[in-house]
N, C-alpha and C positions, 0 to 999 in steps of 0.2 A: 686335781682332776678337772676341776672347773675350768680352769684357765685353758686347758688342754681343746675340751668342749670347746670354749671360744674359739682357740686358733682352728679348730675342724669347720666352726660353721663360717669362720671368715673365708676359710679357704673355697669351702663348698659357694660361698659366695660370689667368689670369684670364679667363677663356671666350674671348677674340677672337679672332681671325683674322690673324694677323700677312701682311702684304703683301712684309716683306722690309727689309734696313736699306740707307739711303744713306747714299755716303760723302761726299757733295760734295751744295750747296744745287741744283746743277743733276740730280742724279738725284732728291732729292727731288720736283723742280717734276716729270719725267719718269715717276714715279708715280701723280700725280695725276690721270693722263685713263688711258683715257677712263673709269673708275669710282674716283671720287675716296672716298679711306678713312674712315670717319665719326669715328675718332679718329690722330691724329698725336701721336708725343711726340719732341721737339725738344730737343735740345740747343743752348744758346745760340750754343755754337759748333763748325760741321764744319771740319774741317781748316784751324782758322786763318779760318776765314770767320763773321764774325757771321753768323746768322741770322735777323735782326730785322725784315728786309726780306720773306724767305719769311713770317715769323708775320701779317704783314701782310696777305701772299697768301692765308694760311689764315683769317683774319675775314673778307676780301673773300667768299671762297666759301663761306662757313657751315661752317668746315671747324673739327671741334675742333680741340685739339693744348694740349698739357700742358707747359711751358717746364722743362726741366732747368737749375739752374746751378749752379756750384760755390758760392763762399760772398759772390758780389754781387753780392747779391740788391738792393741799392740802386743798379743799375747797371740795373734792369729799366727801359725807358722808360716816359713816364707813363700811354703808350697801353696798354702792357700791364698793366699794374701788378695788375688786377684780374683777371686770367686766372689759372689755377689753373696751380703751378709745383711741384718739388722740389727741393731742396736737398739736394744728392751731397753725401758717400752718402748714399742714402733708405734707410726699410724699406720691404718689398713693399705691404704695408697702406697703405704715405703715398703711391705713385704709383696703385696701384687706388682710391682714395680721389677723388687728383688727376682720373683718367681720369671718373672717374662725376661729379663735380662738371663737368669739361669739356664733354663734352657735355649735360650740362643747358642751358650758357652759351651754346652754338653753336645750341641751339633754342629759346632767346630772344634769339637775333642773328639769325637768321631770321626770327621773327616780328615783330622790329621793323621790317623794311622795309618 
């Protein structure tokens, strides 16, 4: 939970607005309404649970979100591949970096439809 805290006040750091952390892919999705967050940062995996399926849910909805993973990163599927990701441990500069390249991506997934 600590580490969690940290990535909330990094983020808060970075002007946003933090909404709060989930520990399970089903409080994640319970987040999302009814004012769904304009960026998501994701860990590949919550509690033992891939998340590959939620990152799915978040392209569906124009929803950014920045993919965390430890070190396999060749283990990102081919549909992600191109989504903006970290590689723990990050510096603060590579996730706010991540965040701002993110949603650039998520308002040219929107305009694409």
């Amino acid at each position: 939970m600590l580490i969690a805290m940290m990535l909330e006040q990094m983020i808060a750091d970075f002007g946003y607005e933090v909404m709060g952390t989930a520990t399970t892919v089903e409080d994640a999705r319970g987040m999302l309404d009814p004012k769904p967050p304009d960026i998501v940062v994701l860990d590949r995996y919550v509690r033992d649970q891939l998340t590959i399926e939620f990152a799915d849910e978040l392209i569906q909805r124009n929803i950014a979100f920045v993919l965390m993973v430890a070190s396999e990163v060749e283990l990102i599927p081919p549909r992600h591949q191109g989504m903006p990701y970290v590689t723990k441990p990050f510096a603060d500069h590579d996730l706010e970096k991540a965040m701002r390249v993110s949603k650039v991506s998520a308002r040219g997934f929107a305009g694409s439809h």
